[in-house]
Each structure stands twice: as structure tokens, then as C-alpha cells.
C-alpha positions as CSV (number, residue, x, y, z in Angstrom):
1,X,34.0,49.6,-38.5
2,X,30.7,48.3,-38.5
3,X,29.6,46.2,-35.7
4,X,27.3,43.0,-37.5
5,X,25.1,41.4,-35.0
6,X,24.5,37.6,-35.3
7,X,21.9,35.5,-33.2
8,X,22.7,31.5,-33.1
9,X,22.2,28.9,-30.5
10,X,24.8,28.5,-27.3
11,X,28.6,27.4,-28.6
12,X,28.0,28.3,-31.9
13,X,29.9,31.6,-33.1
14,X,32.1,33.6,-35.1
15,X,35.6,31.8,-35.9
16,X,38.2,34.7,-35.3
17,X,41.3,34.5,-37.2
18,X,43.7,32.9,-34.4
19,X,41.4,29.9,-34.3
20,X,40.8,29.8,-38.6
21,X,44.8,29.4,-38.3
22,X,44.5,26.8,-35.5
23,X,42.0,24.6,-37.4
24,X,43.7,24.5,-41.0
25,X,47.7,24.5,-39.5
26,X,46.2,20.8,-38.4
27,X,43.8,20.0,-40.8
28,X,44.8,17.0,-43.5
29,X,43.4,18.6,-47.1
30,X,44.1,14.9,-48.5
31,X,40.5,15.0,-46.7
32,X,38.9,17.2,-49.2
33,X,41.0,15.5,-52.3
34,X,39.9,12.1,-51.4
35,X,36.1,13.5,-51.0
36,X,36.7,15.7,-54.7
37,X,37.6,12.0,-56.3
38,X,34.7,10.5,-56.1
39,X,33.4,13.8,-58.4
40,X,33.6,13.5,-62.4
41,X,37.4,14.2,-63.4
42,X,36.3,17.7,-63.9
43,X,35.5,18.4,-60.8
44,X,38.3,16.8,-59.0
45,X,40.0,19.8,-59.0
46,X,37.3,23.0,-59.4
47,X,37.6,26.7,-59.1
48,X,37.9,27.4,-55.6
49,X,36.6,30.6,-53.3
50,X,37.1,32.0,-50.9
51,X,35.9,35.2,-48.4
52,X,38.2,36.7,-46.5
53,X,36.2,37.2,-43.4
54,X,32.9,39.7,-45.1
55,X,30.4,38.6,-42.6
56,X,32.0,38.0,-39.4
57,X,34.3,41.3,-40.2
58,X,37.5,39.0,-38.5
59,X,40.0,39.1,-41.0
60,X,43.9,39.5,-41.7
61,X,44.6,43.3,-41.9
62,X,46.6,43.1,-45.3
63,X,43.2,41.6,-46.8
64,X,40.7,44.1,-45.5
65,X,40.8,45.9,-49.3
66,X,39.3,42.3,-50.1
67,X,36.3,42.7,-47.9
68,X,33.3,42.4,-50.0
69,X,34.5,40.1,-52.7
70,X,34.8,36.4,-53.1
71,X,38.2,35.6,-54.7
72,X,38.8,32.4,-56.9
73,X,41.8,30.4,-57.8
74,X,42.7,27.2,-59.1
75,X,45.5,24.9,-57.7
76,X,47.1,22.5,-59.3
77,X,47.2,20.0,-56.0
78,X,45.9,20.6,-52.4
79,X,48.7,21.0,-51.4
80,X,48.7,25.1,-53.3
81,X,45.1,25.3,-51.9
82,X,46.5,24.6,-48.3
83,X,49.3,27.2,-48.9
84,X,46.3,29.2,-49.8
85,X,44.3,28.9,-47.4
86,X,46.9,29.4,-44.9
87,X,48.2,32.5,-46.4
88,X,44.3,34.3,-46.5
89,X,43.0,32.3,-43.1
90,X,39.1,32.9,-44.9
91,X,35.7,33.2,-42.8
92,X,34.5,30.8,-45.9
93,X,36.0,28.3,-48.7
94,X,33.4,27.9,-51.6
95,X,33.9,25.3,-54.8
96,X,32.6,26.0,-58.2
97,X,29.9,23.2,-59.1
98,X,30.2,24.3,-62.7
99,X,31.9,21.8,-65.0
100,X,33.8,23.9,-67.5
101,X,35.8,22.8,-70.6
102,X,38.3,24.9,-69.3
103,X,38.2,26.5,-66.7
104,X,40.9,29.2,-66.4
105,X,39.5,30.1,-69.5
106,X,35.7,30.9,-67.7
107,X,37.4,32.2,-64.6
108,X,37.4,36.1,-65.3
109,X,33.8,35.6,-67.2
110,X,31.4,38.5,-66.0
111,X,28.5,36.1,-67.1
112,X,29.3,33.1,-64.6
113,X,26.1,32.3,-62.9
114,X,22.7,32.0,-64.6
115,X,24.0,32.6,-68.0
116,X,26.5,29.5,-67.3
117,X,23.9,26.9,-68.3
118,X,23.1,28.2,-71.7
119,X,26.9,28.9,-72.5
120,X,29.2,26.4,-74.8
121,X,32.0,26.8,-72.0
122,X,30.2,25.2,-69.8
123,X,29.3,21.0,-69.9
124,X,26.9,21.0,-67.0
125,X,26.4,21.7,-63.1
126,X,26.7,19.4,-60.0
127,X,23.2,19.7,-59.3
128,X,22.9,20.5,-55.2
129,X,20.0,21.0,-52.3
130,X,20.6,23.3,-50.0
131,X,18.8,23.7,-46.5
132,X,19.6,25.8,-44.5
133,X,17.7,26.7,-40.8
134,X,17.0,30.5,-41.7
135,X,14.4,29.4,-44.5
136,X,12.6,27.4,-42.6
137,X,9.7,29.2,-40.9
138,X,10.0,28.8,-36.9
139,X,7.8,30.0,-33.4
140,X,11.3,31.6,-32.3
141,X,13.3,33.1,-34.9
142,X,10.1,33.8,-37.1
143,X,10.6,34.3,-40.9
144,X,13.6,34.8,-43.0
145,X,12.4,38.1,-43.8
146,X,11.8,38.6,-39.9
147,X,15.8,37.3,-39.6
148,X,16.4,40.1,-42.2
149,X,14.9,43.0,-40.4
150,X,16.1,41.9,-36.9
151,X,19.4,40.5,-35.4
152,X,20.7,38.8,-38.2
153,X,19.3,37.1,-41.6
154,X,21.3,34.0,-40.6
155,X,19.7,33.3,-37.1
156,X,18.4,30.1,-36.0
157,X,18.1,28.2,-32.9
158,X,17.2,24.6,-31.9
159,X,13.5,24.4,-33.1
160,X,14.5,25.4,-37.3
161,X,17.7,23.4,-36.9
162,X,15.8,20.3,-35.7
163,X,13.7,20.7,-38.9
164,X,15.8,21.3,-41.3
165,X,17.0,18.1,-40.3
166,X,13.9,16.3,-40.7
167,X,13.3,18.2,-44.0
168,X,16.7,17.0,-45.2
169,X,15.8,13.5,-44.6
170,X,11.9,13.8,-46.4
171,X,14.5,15.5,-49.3
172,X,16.8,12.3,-49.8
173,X,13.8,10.0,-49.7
174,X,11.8,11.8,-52.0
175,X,14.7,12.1,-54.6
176,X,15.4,8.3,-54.2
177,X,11.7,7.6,-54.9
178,X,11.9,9.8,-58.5
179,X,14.9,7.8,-59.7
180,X,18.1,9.3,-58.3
181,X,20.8,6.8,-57.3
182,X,24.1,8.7,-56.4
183,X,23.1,10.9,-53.5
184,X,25.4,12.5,-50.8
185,X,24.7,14.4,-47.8
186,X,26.7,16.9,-46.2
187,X,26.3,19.4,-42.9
188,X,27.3,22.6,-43.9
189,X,27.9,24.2,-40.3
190,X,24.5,25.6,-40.3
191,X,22.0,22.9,-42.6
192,X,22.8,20.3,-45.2
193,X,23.6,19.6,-48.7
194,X,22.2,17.0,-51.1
195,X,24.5,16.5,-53.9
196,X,23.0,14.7,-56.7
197,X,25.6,12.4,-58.6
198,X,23.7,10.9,-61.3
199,X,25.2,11.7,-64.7
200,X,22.0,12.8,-66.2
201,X,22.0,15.4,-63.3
202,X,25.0,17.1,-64.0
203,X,23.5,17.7,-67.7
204,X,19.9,19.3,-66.9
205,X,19.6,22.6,-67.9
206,X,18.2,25.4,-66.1
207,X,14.5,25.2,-67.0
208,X,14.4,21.4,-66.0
209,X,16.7,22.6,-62.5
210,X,13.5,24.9,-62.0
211,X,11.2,22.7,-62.3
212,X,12.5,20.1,-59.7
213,X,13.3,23.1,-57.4
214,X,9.4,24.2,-57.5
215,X,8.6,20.3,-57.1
216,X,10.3,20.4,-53.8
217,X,8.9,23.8,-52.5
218,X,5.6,22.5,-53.2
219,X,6.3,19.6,-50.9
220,X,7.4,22.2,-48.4
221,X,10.7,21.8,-48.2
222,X,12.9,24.6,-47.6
223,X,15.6,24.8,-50.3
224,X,17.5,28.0,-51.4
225,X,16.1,27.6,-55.1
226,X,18.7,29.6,-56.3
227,X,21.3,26.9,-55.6
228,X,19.5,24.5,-57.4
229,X,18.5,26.2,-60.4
230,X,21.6,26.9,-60.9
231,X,22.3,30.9,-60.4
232,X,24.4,30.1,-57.3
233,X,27.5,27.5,-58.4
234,X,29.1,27.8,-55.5
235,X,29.0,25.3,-52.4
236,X,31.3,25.2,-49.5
237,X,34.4,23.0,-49.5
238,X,33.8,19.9,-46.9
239,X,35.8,19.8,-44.3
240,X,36.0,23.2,-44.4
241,X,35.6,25.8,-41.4
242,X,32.1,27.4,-41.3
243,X,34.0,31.1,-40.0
244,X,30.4,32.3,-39.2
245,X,29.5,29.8,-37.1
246,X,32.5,27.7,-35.7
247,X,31.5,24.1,-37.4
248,X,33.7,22.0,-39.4
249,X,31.5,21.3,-43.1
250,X,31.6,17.6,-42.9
251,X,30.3,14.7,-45.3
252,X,27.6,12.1,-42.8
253,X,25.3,9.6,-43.7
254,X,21.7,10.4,-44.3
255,X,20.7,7.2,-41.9
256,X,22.9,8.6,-39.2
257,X,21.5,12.2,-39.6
258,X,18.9,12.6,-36.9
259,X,21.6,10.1,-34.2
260,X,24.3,13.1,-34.4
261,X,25.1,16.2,-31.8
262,X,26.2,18.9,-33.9
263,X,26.0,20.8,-31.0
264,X,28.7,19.7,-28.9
265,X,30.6,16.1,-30.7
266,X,33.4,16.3,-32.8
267,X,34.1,16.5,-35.9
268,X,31.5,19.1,-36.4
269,X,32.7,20.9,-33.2
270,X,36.4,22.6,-33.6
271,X,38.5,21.8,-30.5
272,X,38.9,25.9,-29.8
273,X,35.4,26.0,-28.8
């Protein structure tokens, strides 16, 4: 097997599958329900994904044929996904932001990503921010394509972290300021999410998504473009277990952003570390 190297700050790690089961044997999922309500009914209940443990190469033996592949389901309560999530103990939990007529329907689709936005299945895209430390440029961990050719393409440390909170803040602002009114943050175990819950937003199509994402690399803000154009629909579940780094994905509020230890305070921190 091959041994992956990875290169974060102190107490931040690799989940292994003892401690997945720890977390989600006590973790209330009417946590993510509740949070999927406040979505459009479409979206209440999404596509859900998972990896079985890819990156961090901790996984249930009877899965390892699943290494390398993200699988999808859909529940028809949280209390199935819990059973799921139980049963496969995944490294990661993804949603589908896609909103689809019908989704079981757009499930086995070899076309789902780009081609999603110009396809009659599909009635739009939660339309999501995504910055994360290893795009930001940084006097320690260098460039992402540095990460890529060293340790690890995910590694960060205090100095990228620290801005990507600052850049995540400049991000919400700036989005207020051009109009947006329903905007949500979330810390992904590793950066932050901007959802954006305007109706309009869910309805842009993927030259308009492309546009806004070049608007906000010109400011220099470090987004993954691909999330918000669109080609990546996935985002992970909050209050979810980041497996690759051993943080709980958990909704906060922008004002509070820059107050919060995600070093070391719960609920970001699981109680095995």
C-alpha cells in the first residue's frame, strides 16, 4: 500500500476509522436536516457522497474495492443517511448542489458536472465559494503547485490559514456590496464556504458563474473556480467529519469568524483528538 504523506499544522490529522465510528455513533444528523431546511425543497434532501477513505488510505477492509470512487445515494430521511454513514465510516461526506427535477433519474448520468447547467434535468446550482488554505500563496508552504510537488497538495499551516480567513471575510463583504442578501458561511475543516441563497443565484448559468468567479480572482481572492462555475457540484455535508484533517464541517457566523480557535475549541475540534 502506498504510504500518502500529508503536512498540516500541530493537532490537525488523519481521522482513522475507530475515531470516524466514534464521532458519528454520537453525532445528532437532525443537525444536518435542520441545516438542509433552510435550502429550496429541492435541496432538503440532495444526492449525497461519499469517499470511503481515498486520501487518508484508512478505510473498512470490505470497502477497499471502493477506493478511488465517490459513491452517491439518496435517503429518504437522515435517519437512512445515518445507517449509511455508519455502515461505510467515510474519510468524506459530499452533497450534490445541483437542483434536479428528479434526481434518481440524473444519478447514473456520465454528463453530471459542467454539462449539468446546459441540461433540461437540471433547474439550477446552489451557487458556492470555496477557500481553501492550499490556494492561497504563503512564505511557508509556498505555492499550490509547490504543495503538489512536495509533501502534500493539501498542506497548510498557520500563516495561509490565517488568510484565508481574512480573504473569506473581504468575500462576504464584497458579495453583500453587489446585491446578494442570503449568504451563509461555513468552515470546511480546512477553509470556508460561502453559500449564496438568493433565488436568482441558484438560476445563473455557467457563463454568468464564470464571470463572477474571474470578478473575485481579480480581487485576489483565492477561490477554487471550479466550484463556482459550476464543474464541481459537490460540497461537504456540515457537521460532517473532515477524515483528512480531524475537524467537524460546521456552519459560524461571518462576524464571529476571525474571534474562533479552530485549532483547539470545540465544535470544530472532535473530542478523540
Amino acid at each position: 500500500m502506498t504510504k500518502l504523506r500529508h503536512c498540516y499544522p500541530l493537532n490537525f490529522r488523519p481521522a482513522k476509522v475507530f475515531e470516524r465510528r466514534r464521532y458519528y455513533s454520537r453525532l445528532d444528523f437532525g443537525l444536518m436536516e435542520r441545516w438542509f431546511k433552510e435550502k429550496p425543497e429541492e435541496l432538503r434532501r440532495p444526492l449525497f457522497h461519499l469517499d470511503v477513505g481515498n486520501e487518508t488510505r484508512y478505510y473498512k477492509r470490505e470497502y477497499q474495492g471502493k477506493l478511488g470512487k465517490l459513491l452517491y445515494f439518496d435517503v429518504k430521511d437522515f435517519q437512512e443517511l445515518r445507517e449509511m454513514v455508519l455502515e461505510y465510516l467515510p474519510e468524506d461526506l459530499y452533497y450534490d448542489r445541483n437542483v434536479y427535477k428528479n434526481p434518481s433519474k440524473c444519478a447514473d448520468c456520465d454528463r453530471r458536472g459542467k454539462g449539468c447547467l446546459s441540461c433540461n434535468e437540471v433547474l439550477g446550482q446552489e451557487l458556492m465559494f470555496d477557500i481553501d488554505p492550499e490556494n492561497i500563496d504563503c512564505p511557508n508552504c509556498g505555492s499550490l503547485d509547490d504543495r503538489v510537488k512536495g509533501a502534500s497538495m493539501f498542506k497548510f499551516c498557520y500563516i495561509c490559514f490565517n488568510r484565508a480567513k481574512d480573504q473569506t471575510v473581504e468575500l462576504y463583504k464584497w458579495l453583500e456590496s453587489k446585491g446578494y442578501g442570503r449568504l451563509s458561511t461555513v468552515y470546511s475543516g480546512r477553509g470556508f464556504h460561502i453559500y449564496v441563497e438568493d433565488e436568482g443565484a441558484y438560476k445563473m448559468n455557467y457563463a454568468e458563474r464564470k464571470r463572477l468567479a474571474g470578478e473575485v480572482k481579480k480581487k485576489g481572492i483565492a477561490i477554487d473556480p471550479w466550484v463556482t462555475e459550476g464543474g464541481s457540484r459537490l460540497a461537504r455535508v456540515p457537521y460532517s467529519l473532515n477524515g483528512l484533517v480531524s475537524r467537524v464541517c460546521y456552519p459560524i457566523e461571518i462576524g464571529e469568524l476571525k474571534k474562533l480557535d479552530f485549532w483547539r475549541s470545540r465544535p470544530f475540534v472532535p473530542d478523540f483528538i
